[in-house]
Structures are given as C-alpha cells and as structure tokens.
N, C-alpha and C positions, 0 to 999 in steps of 0.2 A: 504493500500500500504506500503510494507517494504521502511523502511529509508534506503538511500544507507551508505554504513559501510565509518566509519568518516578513517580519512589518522593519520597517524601517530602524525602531528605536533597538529590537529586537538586531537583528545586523549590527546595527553600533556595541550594542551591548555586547553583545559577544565578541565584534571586533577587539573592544577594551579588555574585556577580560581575559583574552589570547596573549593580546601584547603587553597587557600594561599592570592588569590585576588589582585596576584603580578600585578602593572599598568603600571611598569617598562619596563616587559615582550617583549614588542613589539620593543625596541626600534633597535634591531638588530634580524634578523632571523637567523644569524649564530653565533655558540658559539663554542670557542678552548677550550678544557682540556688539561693545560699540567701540566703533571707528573715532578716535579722534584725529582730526583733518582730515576729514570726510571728503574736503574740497582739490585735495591734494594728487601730483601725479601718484604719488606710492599706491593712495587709496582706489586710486581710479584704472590704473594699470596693473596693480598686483592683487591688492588684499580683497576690493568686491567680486571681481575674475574668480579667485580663489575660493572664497564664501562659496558663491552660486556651484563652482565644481563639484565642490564637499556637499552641498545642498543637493546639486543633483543627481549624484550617485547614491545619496542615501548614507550620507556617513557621518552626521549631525545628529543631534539627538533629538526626536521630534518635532517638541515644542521651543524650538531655537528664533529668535527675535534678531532681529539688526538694526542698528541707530546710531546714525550718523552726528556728529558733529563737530562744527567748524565755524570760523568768523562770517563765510559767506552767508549770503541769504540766497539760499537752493531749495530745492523741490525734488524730493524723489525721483522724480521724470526727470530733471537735467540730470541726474546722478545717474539713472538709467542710460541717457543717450548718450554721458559723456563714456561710458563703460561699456557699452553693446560694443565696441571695435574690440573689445578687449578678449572678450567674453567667451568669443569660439563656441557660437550658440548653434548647434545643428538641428535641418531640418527634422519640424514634429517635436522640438522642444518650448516650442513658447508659450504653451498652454504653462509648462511647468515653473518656466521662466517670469509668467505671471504672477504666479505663486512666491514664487520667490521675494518678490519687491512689493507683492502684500504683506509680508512680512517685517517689511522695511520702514523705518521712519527718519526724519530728518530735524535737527535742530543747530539755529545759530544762536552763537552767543562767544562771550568773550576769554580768553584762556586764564587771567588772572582774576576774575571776577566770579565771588564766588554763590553772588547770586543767579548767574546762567547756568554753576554747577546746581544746583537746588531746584531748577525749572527740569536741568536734566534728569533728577532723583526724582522729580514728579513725576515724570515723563516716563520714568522704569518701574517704580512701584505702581503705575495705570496700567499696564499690560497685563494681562492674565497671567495670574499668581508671580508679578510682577517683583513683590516684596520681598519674596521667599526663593526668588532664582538665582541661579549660579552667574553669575559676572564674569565677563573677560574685557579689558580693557586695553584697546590695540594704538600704542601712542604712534603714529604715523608723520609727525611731526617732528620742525627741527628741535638741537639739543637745549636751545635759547630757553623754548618753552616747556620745558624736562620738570623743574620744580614747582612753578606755577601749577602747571596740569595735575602732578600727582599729588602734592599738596590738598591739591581741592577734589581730587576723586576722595583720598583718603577721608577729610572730614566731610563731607556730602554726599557721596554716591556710593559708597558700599555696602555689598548684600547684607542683609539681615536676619539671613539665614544659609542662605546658601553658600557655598566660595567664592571669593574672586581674585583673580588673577592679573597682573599687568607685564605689557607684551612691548618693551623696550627694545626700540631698531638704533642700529649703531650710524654713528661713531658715539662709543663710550667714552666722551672724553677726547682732547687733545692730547694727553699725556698723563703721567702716572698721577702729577698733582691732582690734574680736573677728574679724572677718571677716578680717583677716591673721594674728592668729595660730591661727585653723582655720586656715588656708592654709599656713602652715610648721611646723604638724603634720603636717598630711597628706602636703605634699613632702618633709621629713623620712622620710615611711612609705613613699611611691609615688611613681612618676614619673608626668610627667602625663597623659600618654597613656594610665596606668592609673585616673584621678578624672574621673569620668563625671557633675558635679555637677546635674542634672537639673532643670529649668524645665519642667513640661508645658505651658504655653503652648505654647512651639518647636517642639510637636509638632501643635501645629490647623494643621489642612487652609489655614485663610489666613493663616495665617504663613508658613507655609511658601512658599506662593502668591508670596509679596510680590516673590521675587526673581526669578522666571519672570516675574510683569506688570511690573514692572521694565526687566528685562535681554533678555527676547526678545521684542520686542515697541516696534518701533521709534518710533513715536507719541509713546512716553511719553518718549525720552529729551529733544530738545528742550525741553520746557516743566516737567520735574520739578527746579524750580529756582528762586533769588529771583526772577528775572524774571519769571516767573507766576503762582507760587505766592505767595494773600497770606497759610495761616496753615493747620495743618497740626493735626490734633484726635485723638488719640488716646483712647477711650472705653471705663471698665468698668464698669455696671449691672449691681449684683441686685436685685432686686424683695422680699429676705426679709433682715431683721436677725441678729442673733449666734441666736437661738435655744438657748440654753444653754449654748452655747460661748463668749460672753463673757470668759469668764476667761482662757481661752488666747490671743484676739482681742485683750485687754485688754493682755500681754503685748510686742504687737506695733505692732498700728494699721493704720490702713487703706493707708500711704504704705509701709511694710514689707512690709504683706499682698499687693500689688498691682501699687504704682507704682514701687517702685524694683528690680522685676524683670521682671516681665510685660511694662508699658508701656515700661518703656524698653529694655526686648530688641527689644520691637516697634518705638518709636522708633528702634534705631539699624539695624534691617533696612531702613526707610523712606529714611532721610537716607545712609547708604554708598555708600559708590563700588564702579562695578561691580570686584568681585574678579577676581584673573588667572582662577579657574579656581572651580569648584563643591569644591574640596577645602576639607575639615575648618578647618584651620591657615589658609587665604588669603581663605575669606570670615568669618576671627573678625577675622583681622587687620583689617581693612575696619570692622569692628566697632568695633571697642576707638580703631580712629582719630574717630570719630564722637565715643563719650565722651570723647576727652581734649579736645574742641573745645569741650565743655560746660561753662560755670562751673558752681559752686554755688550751686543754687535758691538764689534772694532771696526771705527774708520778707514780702517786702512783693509778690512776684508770685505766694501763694499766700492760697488761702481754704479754712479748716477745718470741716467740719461738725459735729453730731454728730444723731442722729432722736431725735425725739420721739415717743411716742405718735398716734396719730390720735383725735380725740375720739369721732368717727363709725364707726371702721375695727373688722374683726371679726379673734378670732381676736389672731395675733400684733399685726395691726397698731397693735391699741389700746395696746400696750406700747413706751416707749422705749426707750435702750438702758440707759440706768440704771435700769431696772425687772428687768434682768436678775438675778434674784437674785449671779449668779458672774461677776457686776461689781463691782468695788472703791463704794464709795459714793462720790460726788463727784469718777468718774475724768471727767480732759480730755481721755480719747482718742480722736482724731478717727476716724470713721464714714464720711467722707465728706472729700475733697480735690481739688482742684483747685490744677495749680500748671504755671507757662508757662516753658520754657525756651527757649535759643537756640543754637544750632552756631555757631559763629563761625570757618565756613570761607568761601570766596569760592563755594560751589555756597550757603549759605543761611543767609550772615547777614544778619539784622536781620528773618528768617523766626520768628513765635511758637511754639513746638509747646508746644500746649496739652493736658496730660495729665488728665484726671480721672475719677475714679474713686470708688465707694459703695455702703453696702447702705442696705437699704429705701428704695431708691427705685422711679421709676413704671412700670419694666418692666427686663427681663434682655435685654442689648444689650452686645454687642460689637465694636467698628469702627476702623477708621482712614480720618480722612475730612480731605482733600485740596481745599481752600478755593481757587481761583485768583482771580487779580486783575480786576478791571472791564475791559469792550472800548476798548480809545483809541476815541477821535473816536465816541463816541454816535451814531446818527442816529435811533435809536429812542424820542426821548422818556422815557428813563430809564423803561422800560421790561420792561427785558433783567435780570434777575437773575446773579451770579453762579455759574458754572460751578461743578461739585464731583466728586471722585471720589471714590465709598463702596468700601470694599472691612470688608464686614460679616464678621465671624470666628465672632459666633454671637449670636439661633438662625439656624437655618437662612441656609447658608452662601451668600453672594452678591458681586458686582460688579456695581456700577453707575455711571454716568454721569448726571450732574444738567444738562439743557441747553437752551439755548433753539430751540423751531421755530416755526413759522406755524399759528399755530390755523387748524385746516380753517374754512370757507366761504368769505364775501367778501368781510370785511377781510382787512387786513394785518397783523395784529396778531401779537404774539409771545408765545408762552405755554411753561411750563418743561414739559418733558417729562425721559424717560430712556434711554439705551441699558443692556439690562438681562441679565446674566446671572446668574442664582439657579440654583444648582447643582443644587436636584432637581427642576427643569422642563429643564433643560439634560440633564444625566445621570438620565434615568428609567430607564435596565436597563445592566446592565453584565457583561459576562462573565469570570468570575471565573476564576483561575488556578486550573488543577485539578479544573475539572469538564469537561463536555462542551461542548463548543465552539455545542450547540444552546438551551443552557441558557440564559436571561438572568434575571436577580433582579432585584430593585429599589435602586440603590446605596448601599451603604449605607459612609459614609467612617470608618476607623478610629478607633477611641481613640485618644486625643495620647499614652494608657500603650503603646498596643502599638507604636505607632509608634517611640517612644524608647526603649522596651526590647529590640524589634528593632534597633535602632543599635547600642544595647550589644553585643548579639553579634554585629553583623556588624562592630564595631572603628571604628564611623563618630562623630566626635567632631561633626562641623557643628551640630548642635541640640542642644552642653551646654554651658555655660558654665566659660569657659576662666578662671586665674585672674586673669588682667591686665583681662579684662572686668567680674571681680568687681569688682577692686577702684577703677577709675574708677565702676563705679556708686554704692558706698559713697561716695568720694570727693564726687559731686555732692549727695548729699543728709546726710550725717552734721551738717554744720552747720544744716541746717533742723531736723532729728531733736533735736537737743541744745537747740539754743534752745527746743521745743515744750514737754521734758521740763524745762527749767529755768524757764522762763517760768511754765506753768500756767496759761494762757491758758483758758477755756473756750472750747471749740469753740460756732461760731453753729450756734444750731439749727434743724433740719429737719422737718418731720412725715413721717410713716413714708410713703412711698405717694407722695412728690411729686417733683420734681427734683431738690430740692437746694435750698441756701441759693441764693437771690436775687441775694449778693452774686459768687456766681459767673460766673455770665451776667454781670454789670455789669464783670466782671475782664476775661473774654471778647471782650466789646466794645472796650474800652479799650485791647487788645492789637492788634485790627483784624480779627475773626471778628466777620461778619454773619449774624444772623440774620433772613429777611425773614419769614416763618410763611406764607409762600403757595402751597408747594408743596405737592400733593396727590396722591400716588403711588397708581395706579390697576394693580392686578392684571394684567399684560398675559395673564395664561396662564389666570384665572378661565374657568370654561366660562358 
C-alpha cells in the first residue's frame, strides 16, 4: 500500500530532524523572516530569490510570514517586480508565486528610531499567532547601521515566545579593532547561538564537501600532511573588474573582499583536525585551533596587484580600475593578492598555503588544490610530474586527481593523467524530495543562500562564523591591512584579462609550488 505523500511542514520536519536534530523546533509552528533593507540590491537579488526557492520547494515551515523593511516607501508589488528578474520563476508556477507575496508585507521607517521598530513589533504580533512565532532577523544592510538596527530589534521586536535569531552579512568589521567591538555589541544584544554571522562561501556545495573527502574517506588521511604535502593553493578568479562598484570595492580591497574570509574559512576546513562529531560548536572549535596556529601574514610573503586597462580588450576590458569613475583618483587599493601563510602545528609546519585571489583576471575559477611532494628514489628519469589534488568549488563543481600512468603503446613511458569526478557527469538526474519517486531532473545543487538560510531555521550554526573565529582571522591579517593603508605603496600592475602580476608566480615558486605547464586535461565524458 502506497504511503500517502507527507504535507509540506511534515518534509521540513523530517528534513530537520535528518540533518540537524533541532529539539527546539517545535516550540512555535509559525516563523516571521524579516528582511531589513528590504529596498536593497542584497535583498532584491539574493535573499527574496532565495525565500521564494525554499518556499517553493517546500522546505519552510508552513506557517512562514515575510516582512520587509527599509527607509523607502514600497509596496509589495514594486518588491515583487523589482525581484521577478531574479526569481527564475518557471512556467505553471505563478499560481504558487502568488502565494508567496500573500505572505509578504512591507514596512518603512527609520533604522535609528525606535519608534518604527514598535510599528514593526505591531506589525508581527498582528499576524496569526504573530506573538508566539519564531523570528529570524536578516540584517541586509550596510555595517554603519549594524548597532542602530540591532539595538532596536533587541528592545522592541523580539519573540515572546518563540526564538529569534539574527542573520549578520559581512564585512565584520574593518579590522581586529572594529571587528571586536561589532562583537561586544552584538553579545551585549544576543547570545550567541542567537548571531548567525553568514559567509556564503560555507554554503558551496565544495566546501562543504571538504570535510566528507577528508574525514570519510580513508586514503586521504595518511598523506594529508607535511610529509606529502609540499604546498597547498587556495584560489579566487573573476574574469570582470569593479564595474561601477569601485567605490564600495574601494572601501575595502581585494584581501577584505575575499581572503580574509572566504579563503581562509576554506583554509582552515582544509588544515583541521578531524572534529569529535559533525556538530555546530566541535567542528568550529577545530577551526579556530587552525587560526590560532597562524602568525600574521608577513609583508614580505605577499604581492599586491592592481588591473590595468587592456590596450586591445573590448568592452570593460579596455578600462582599469582607476578609470572607474567611483574610484578615488590615485587609490592603492589592491585588485589583486597573493599572500603564503603557515600553520605551525606538527600535522603542517613548514607547509606554504598559498592564498590568492583577483578580479579581471583570465577566467572565473575557484579551487583548493593540494600540491604533494616528489616520489623518493626516481627510477623514471625525472620524468614523473608531481601529484595534485583539485577539489574545484566553481564553475562547474568537481574533484580530481593529477597523476602519473603509462602512456598506452610500447614504450614505457609515463605521462600525467586524472582520476576525475565532475559533479554533473557524475550526478546527471537526481530524485528530488517531494515528487514522484518516477520523476528524475537534471541536478541541479542549491544556492550557498538557500542552503544557509535553511541552517538559520533549522538552529544549525556549522557554516557561520563563530566569534573567536572572527576574531583570529582579523588577528592574522590587521597588521598586513595597516601597513598597506599607511604605507601607500602602489599596487604592481596587471592588465585586465591576464593572470596577474608576474611577481606572483615568482612568490609561488620561491615558496616551493611547481609549476610544470605540461599537463593537458582531456574531457573524459566529451561524446
């Protein structure tokens, strides 16, 4: 006898309980999302996109509300139409899609005043069992308005019974200073199980990865270590410049924008010790031991870019970054960076891990890739190339293996091949929770938003960053940071469309990452 097909909250429920084993869960059936800066690109291009996906697969919990606010004066319907491009709404869904922004409400008012927060406490205790639901608070908003805002959720809009949660996008801070006292605002406000401080890196499909090829997956424990490992490369590639975001870019720099979250979240998923357990709290802890091992980046083991124009290139390309009009004129803000650090634990010191990162360069690439040492005792005439393990995060998400076999005929000769798993020749159909079990699609891997906004309500902390991991990552780079800004160094330049400064590769090498250019990656799945 067929099962009758589970309801929506039922799906969720059991999602949560699979993954997360939240006990919490029950204690409100209804949960509010509100967006603060509602008006905003974040909110309009990532986080309602987002909402409505998780909404319309069913993976919300029933009785889930949405409410916007922001200084504008909007309407649901512009929120709607500035958002439908976003949205990726396929035919035979706008019946559902309807649904969705019935759900929706909208309110203006001011971020330091705290009687618009109290219109908004109205405004959430009027919804069906309004008073009594779980809160999630998504601050989408710049860092200006950080204390203001949370301030006034705290004394005016917090559940009354249920939980609530607040959903902090970076930058954390300029540096170690400001980055701790955000930090003892917000613990002042909430506890921390309630500051959900959000990296969407943490949430791509190979990041995530890293600690399943890791951890189950016997092979790798033996040799992921100094003794094999000679140099460890972590990589961020865009192929496109500031394009008139400049100013905001300008602000920051490429080593804020990138490397001192991204890459070294990724860095310390790479370099940790296996955690007792997949819970929240014991694989950060693992984490945070990593960065305390780390000194602070040396000037002298980094190299700054900045792009140049292409004389030949169309389009953006012909434009540097100081052609950007809403770029400061004669800013040194690096574009482009490359910088080697070191763990200085007995699993891998005196191991390089080489972080870099850029825009307009020669293609959009992102990877962590795993360099081993030379075979003792040669017999092959130096021959034999080193070993590598790719583990590419995007595009098109993959694992591979760089290694030596026997070129087919009748020599003897060695030539580099791969062992290769590329995730949409691996997984071409997938049967998705919630349809018919006859059904197969083509798979398609979540947003790193849905996936971490899903964590939010199911109470799962593992892929946010906790505050003691903030603050060794400040930690490692604030002195590089200070000197760049006090210095005024010009960043070496790059032309748009190319690698990078020259002088990085030569940094690379000097650290003991080979590059030999002979290998030749050949399509195993092309028909």
């Amino acid at each position: 006898m067929a099962s009758l097909p589970l309801s929506r909250s039922q799906v969720f429920g059991q999602l949560r309980k699979e993954l997360h084993d939240d006990h919490e869960f029950h204690q409100s059936d209804t949960h509010i999302f509100i967006i603060l800066g509602a008006s905003g690109d974040l909110a309009r291009k990532k986080i309602y996109p987002t909402l409505w996906w998780l909404f319309r697969d069913g993976l919300l919990p029933e009785e889930t509300y949405f409410v916007g606010f922001a200084r504008s004066n909007l309407t649901v319907e512009a929120i709607r139409t500035g958002c439908l491009p976003y949205m990726k709404v396929a035919d035979g869904e706008s019946e559902r899609l309807s649904v969705f922004f019935s759900r929706n409400a909208y309110l203006s008012g001011k971020y330091n005043d705290a009687d618009s927060f109290s219109k908004l406490n109205a405004h959430l205790d009027a919804l069906p069992s309004g008073s009594e639901a779980n809160r999630l608070f998504y601050l989408a908003l710049p860092p200006s308005v950080y204390q203001d805002v949370t301030k006034n959720i705290r004394h005016h809009c917090m559940g009354k019974k249920g939980w609530s949660r607040v959903i902090v996008e970076k930058p954390f801070g300029r540096d170690l200073q400001t980055s701790e006292e955000l930090s003892a605002h917000l613990s002042s406000l909430f506890a921390e199980d309630q500051i959900y401080r959000i990296d969407h890196y943490l949430g791509k499909e190979m990041v995530q990865n890293l600690m399943v090829l890791r951890f189950g997956n016997r092979i790798f424990g033996p040799i992921w270590n100094r003794e094999s490992v000679a140099c460890v490369v972590l990589t961020f590639k865009e192929p496109f410049g500031t394009q008139g975001r400049g100013g905001y870019f300008d602000d920051f720099g490429i080593i804020r924008d990138v490397m001192q979250n991204h890459l070294l979240q990724t860095l310390s998923l790479v370099a940790m010790e296996k955690p007792a357990s997949t819970g929240s709290d014991d694989v950060r802890d693992e984490k945070v031991k990593v960065l305390k091992n780390i000194a602070p980046v040396s000037v002298s083991d980094v190299v700054l870019g900045q792009y140049v124009g292409h004389p030949e290139g169309k389009g953006d390309a012909k434009l540097g970054y100081l052609d950007d009009p809403t770029v400061p004129k004669g800013s040194c803000t690096p574009t482009f960076a490359t910088a080697v650090l070191y763990v200085r634990n007995e699993r891998w010191d005196g191991v390089p891990f080489v972080l870099r990162c850029g825009k307009a360069l020669n293609e959009r690439k992102a990877e962590v890739r795993l360099q081993f040492t030379d075979v003792p005792g040669d017999i092959f005439n130096a021959q034999c190339q080193r070993n590598e393990l790719v583990v590419r995060i995007q595009p098109d998400e993959a694992i591979y293996a760089k290694m030596m076999s026997k070129k087919p005929g009748v020599y003897f000769s060695p030539e580099e091949t791969e062992l290769d798993l590329t995730y949409r020749s691996r997984y071409r159909s997938l049967v998705f929770l919630g349809y018919e079990p006859s059904v197969t699609w083509d798979v398609k891997l979540p947003d790193a938003y849905e996936r971490l906004i899903l964590d939010v309500f199911c109470g799962s902390q593992m892929h946010f960053v906790r505050s003691d991991e903030l603050r060794e990552a400040w930690r490692i780079f604030t002195p590089l940071l200070h000197h760049i800004e006090k210095a005024k160094t010009p960043p070496i330049p790059y032309t748009y469309g190319s690698r990078g400064p020259t002088e990085a590769d030569q940094l690379m090498k000097k650290v003991g990452f080979r590059y030999e250019g002979t290998y030749k990656w050949v399509n195993p799945h092309a028909v």
